[in-house]
Structure formats: C-alpha cells, structure tokens
N, CA, C and O atoms as a GROMACS GRO file, in nm:
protein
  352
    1UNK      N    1  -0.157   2.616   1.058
    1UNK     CA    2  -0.181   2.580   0.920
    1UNK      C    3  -0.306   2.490   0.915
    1UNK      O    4  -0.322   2.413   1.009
    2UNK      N    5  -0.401   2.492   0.808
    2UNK     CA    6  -0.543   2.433   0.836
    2UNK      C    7  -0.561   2.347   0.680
    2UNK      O    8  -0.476   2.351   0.591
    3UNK      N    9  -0.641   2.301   0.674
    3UNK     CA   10  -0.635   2.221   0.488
    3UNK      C   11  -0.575   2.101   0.522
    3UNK      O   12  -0.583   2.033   0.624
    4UNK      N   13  -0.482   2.079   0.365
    4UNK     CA   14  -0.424   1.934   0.368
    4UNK      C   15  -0.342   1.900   0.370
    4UNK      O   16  -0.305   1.784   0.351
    5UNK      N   17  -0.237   2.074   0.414
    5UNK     CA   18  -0.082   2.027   0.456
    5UNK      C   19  -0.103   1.987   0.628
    5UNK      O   20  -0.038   1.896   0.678
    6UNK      N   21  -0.197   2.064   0.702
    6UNK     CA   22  -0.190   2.004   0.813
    6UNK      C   23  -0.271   1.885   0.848
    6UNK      O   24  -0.261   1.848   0.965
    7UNK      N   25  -0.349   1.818   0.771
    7UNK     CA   26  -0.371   1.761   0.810
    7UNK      C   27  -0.273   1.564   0.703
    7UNK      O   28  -0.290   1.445   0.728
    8UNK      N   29  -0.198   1.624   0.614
    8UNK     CA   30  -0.076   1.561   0.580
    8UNK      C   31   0.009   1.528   0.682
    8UNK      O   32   0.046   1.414   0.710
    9UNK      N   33   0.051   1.671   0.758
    9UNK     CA   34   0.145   1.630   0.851
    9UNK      C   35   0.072   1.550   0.990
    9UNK      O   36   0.124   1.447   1.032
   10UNK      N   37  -0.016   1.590   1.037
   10UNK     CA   38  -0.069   1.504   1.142
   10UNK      C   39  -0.111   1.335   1.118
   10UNK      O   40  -0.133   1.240   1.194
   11UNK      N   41  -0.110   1.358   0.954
   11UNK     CA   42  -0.135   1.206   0.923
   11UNK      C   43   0.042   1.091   0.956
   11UNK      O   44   0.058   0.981   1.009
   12UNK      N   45   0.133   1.183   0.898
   12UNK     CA   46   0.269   1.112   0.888
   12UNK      C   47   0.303   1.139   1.023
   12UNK      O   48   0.418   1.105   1.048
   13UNK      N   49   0.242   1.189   1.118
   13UNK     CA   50   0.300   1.193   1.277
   13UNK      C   51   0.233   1.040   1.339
   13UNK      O   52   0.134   1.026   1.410
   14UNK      N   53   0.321   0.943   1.286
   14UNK     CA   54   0.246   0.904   1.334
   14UNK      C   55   0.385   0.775   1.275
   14UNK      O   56   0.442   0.788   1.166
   15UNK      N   57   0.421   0.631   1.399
   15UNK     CA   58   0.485   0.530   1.380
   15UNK      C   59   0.472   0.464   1.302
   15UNK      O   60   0.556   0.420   1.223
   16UNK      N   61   0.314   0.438   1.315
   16UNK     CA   62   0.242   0.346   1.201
   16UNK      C   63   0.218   0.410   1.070
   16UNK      O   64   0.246   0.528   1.050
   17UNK      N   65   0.158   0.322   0.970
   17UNK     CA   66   0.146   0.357   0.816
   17UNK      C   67   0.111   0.275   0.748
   17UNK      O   68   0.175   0.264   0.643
   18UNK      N   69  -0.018   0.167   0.774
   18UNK     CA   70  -0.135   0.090   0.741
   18UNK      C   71  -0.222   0.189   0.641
   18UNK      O   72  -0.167   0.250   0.549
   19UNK      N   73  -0.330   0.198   0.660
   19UNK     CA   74  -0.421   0.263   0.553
   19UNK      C   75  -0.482   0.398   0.565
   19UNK      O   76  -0.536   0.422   0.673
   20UNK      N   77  -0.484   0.507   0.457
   20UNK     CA   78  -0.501   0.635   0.487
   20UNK      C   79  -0.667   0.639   0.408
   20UNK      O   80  -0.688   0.550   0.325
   21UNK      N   81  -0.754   0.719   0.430
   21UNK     CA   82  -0.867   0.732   0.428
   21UNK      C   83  -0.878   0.867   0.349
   21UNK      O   84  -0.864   0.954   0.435
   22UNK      N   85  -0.896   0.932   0.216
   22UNK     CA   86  -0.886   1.064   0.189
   22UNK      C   87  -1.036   1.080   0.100
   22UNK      O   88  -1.060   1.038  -0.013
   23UNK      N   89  -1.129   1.160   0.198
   23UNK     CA   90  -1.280   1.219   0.146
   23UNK      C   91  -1.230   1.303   0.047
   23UNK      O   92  -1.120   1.355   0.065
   24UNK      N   93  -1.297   1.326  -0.064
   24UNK     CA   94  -1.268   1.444  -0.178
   24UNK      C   95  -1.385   1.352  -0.312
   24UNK      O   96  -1.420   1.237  -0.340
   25UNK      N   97  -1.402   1.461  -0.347
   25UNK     CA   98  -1.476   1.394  -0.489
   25UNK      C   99  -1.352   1.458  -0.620
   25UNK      O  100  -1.376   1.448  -0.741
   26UNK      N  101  -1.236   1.515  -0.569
   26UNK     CA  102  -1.145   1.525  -0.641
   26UNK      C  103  -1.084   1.420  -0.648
   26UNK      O  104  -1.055   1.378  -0.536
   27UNK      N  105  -1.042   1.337  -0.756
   27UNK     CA  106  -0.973   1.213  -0.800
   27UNK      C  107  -0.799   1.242  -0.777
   27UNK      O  108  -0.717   1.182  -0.707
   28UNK      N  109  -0.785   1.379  -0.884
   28UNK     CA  110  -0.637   1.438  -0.852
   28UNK      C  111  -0.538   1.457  -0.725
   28UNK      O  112  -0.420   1.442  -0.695
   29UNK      N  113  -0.676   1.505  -0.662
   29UNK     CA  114  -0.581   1.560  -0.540
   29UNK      C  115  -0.618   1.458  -0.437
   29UNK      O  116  -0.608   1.489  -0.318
   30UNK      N  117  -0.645   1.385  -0.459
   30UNK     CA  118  -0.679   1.211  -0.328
   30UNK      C  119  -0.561   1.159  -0.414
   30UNK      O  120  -0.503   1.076  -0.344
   31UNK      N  121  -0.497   1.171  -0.535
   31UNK     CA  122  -0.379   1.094  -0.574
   31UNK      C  123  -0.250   1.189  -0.478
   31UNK      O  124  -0.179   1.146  -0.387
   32UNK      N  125  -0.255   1.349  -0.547
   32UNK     CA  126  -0.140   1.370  -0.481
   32UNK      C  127  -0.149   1.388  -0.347
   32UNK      O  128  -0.041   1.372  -0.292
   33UNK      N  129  -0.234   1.414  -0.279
   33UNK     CA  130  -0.191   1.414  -0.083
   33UNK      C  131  -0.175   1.234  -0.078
   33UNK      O  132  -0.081   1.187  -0.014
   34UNK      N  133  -0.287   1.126  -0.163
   34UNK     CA  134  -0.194   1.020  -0.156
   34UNK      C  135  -0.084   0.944  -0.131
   34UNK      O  136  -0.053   0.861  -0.046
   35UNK      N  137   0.000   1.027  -0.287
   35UNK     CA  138   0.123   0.996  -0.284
   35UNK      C  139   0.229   1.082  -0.153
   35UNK      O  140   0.335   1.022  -0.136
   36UNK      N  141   0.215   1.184  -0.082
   36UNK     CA  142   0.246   1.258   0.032
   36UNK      C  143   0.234   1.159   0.141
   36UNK      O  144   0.329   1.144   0.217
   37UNK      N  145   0.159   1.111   0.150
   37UNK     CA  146   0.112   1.043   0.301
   37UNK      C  147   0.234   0.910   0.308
   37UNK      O  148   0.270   0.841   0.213
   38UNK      N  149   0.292   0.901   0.480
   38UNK     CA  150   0.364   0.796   0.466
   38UNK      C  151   0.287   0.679   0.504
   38UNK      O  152   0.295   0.644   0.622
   39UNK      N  153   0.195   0.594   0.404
   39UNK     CA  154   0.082   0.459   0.440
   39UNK      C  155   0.164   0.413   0.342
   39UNK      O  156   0.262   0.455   0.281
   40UNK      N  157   0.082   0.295   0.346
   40UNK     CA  158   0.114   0.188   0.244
   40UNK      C  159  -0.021   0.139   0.149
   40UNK      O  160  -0.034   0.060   0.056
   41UNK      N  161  -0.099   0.215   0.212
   41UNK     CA  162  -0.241   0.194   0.143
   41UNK      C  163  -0.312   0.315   0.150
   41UNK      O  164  -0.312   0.384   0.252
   42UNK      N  165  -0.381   0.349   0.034
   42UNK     CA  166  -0.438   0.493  -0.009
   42UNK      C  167  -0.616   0.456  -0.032
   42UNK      O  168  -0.662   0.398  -0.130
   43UNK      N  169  -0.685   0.499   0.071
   43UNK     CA  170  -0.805   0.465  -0.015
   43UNK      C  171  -0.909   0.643  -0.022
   43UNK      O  172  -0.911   0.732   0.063
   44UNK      N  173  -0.963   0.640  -0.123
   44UNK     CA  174  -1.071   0.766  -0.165
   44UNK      C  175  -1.218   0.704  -0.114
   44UNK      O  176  -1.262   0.593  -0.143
   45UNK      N  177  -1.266   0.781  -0.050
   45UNK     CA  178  -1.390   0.790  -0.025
   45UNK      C  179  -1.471   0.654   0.024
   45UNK      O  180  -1.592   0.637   0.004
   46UNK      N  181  -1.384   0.562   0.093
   46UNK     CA  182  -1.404   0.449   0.163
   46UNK      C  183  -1.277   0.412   0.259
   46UNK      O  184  -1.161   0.454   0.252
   47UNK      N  185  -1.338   0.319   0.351
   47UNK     CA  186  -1.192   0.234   0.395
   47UNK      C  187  -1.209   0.119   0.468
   47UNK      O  188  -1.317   0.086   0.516
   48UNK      N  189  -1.096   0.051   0.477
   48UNK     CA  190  -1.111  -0.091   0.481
   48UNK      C  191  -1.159  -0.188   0.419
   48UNK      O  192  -1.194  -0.292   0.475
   49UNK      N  193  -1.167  -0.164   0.276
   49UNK     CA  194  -1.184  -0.271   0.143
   49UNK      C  195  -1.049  -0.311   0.112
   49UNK      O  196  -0.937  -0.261   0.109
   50UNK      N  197  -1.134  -0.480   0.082
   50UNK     CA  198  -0.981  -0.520   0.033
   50UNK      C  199  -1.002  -0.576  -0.097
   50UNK      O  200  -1.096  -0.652  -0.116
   51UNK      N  201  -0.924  -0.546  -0.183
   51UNK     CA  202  -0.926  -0.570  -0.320
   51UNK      C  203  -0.827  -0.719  -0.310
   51UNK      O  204  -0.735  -0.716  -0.228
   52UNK      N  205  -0.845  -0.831  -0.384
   52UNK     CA  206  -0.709  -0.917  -0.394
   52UNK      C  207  -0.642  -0.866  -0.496
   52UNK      O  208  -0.522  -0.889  -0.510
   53UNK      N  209  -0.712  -0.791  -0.580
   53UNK     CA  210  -0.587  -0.774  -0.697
   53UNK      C  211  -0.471  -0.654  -0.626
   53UNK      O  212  -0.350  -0.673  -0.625
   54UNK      N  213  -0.512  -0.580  -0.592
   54UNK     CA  214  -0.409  -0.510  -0.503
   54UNK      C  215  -0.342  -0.546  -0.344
   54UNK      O  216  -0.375  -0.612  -0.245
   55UNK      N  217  -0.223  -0.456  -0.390
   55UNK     CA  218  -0.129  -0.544  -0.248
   55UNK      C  219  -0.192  -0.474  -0.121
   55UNK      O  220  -0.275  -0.387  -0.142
   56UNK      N  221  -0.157  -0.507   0.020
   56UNK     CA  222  -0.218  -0.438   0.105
   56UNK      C  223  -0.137  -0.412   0.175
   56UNK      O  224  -0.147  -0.487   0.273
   57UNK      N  225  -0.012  -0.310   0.191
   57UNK     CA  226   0.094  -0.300   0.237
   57UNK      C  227   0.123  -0.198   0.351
   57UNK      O  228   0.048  -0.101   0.364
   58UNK      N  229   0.235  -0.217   0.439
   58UNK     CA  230   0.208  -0.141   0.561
   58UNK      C  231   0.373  -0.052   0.539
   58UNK      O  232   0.448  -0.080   0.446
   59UNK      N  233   0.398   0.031   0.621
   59UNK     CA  234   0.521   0.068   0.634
   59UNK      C  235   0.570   0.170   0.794
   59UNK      O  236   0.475   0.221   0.852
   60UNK      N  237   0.683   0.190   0.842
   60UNK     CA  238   0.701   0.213   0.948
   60UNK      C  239   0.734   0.113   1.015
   60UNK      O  240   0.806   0.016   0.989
   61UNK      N  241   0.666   0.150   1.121
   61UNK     CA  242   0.676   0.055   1.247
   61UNK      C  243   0.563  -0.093   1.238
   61UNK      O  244   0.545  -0.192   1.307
   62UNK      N  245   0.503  -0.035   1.106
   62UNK     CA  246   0.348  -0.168   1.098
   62UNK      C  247   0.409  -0.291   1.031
   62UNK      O  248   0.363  -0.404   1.039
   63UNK      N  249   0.541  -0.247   0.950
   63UNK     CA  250   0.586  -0.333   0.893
   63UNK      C  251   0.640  -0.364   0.736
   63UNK      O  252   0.609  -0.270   0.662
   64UNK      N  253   0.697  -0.447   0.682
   64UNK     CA  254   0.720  -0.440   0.568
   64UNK      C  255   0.676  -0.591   0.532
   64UNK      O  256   0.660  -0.689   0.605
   65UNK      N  257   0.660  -0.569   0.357
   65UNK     CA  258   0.560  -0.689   0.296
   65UNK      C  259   0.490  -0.673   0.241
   65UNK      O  260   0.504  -0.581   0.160
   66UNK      N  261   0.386  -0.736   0.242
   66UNK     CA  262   0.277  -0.722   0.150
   66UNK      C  263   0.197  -0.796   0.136
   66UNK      O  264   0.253  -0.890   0.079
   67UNK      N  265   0.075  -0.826   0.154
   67UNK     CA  266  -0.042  -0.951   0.125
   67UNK      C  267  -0.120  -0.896   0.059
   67UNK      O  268  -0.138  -0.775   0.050
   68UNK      N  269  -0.207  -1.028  -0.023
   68UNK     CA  270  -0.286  -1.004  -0.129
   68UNK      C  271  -0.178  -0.969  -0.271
   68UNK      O  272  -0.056  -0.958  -0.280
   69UNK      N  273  -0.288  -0.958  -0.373
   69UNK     CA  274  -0.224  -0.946  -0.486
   69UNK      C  275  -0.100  -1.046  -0.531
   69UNK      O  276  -0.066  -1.151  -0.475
   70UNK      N  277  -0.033  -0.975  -0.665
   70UNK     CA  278   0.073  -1.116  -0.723
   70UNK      C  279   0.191  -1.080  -0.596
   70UNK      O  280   0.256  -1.164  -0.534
   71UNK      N  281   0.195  -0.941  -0.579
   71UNK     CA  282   0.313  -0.874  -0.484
   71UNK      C  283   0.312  -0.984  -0.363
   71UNK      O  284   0.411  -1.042  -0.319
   72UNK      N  285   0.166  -1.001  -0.316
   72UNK     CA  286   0.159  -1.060  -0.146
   72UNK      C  287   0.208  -1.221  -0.195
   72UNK      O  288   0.296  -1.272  -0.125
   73UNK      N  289   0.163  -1.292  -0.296
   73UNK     CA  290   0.153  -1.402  -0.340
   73UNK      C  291   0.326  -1.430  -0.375
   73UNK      O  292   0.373  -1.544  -0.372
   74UNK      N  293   0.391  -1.335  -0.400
   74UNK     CA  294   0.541  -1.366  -0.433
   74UNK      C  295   0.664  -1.358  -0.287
   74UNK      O  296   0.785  -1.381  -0.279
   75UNK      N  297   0.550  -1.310  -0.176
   75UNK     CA  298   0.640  -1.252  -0.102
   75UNK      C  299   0.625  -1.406  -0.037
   75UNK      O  300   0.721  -1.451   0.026
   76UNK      N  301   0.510  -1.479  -0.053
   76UNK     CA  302   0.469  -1.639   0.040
   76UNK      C  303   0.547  -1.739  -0.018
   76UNK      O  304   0.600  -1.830   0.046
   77UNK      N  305   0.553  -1.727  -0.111
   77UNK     CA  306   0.588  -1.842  -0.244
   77UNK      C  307   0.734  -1.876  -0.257
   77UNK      O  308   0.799  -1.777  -0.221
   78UNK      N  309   0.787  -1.942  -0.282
   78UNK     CA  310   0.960  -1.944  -0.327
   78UNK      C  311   0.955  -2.043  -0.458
   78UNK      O  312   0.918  -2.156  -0.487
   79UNK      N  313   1.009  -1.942  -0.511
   79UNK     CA  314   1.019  -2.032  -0.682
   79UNK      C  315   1.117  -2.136  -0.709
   79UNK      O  316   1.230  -2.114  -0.667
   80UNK      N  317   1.100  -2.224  -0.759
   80UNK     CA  318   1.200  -2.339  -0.782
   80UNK      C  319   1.198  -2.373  -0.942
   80UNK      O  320   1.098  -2.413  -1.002
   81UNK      N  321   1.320  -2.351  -0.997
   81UNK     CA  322   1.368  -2.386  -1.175
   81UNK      C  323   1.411  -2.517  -1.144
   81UNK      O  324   1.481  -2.547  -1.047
   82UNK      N  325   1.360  -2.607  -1.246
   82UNK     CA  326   1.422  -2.731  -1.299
   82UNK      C  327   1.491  -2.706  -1.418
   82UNK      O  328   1.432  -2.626  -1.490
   83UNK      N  329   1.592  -2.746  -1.460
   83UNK     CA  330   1.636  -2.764  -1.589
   83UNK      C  331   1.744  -2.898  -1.604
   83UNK      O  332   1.857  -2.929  -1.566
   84UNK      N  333   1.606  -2.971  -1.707
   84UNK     CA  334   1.703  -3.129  -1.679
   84UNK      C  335   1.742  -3.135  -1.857
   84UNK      O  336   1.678  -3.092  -1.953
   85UNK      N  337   1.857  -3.198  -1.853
   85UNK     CA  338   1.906  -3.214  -1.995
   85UNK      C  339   1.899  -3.363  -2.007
   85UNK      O  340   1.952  -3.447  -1.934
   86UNK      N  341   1.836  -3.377  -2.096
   86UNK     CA  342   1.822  -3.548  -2.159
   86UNK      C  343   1.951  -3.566  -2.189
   86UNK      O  344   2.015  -3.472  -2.235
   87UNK      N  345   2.023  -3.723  -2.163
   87UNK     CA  346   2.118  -3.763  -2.228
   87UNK      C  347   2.078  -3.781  -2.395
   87UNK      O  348   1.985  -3.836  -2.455
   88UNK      N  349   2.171  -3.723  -2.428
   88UNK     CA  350   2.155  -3.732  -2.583
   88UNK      C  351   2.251  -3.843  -2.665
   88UNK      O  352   2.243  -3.854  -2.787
   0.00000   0.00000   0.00000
C-alpha cells in the first residue's frame, strides 16, 4: 500500500507520539490524516514550532500532560478557593 494510509500506518508504528510533520498544501487533508495519526501534536508544512498559546502534548510511551498553553499552565498550577464569611 503506498500514499497516506501507508505512510499513516508506519507513522502510528511506532511507541512514541510527540510531533507529526504532514507536507501538503492541502489544509483538509493535513487535518484528516492529522486527526488519524496517534501524536499529540500535528504540524503542516513545518516542525518544531512552539506556539504558547497551544498545548504541546505527547502520548504513548512519550507520555501524558501537557505544557504550554492554559492546558500546560493548569496541569502546573493547583487552584485554591477562599470563601470567608464576615461575622455579621
């Protein structure tokens, strides 16, 4: 099999699942073999940019989480509520 089911499957053969790299000047179809691929990061026609507004996420064996973005920023953070009632 030749194209972008095989080279889909040779991408998900694989433990890791850090960042996938997909050449195309098609927008559509860099979304759906995208969404196919088991990464955690999808990039079109570059790689290894890091955006902060987006998360930079791994999956597999690379890991689970997330850095960067509000996602990476919530995963560091632990929230704490006050709620004080005045004596009345």
């Amino acid at each position: 099999m030749d194209g972008d089911e095989a080279a889909i499957r040779l991408m998900n053969d694989s433990r890791y699942g850090l960042p996938a790299a997909i050449w195309t000047a098609d927008a559509a179809a860099a979304h759906d073999i995208g969404a196919r691929l088991e990464t955690g990061t999808v990039f079109m026609n570059r790689c290894g940019y890091l955006d902060p507004a987006l998360a930079w996420t791994g999956v597999k064996e690379t890991g689970r989480g997330a850095t960067l973005s509000r996602v990476g920023y919530e995963t560091l953070t632990r929230p704490k509520s006050f709620r004080l009632r005045l004596a009345t």
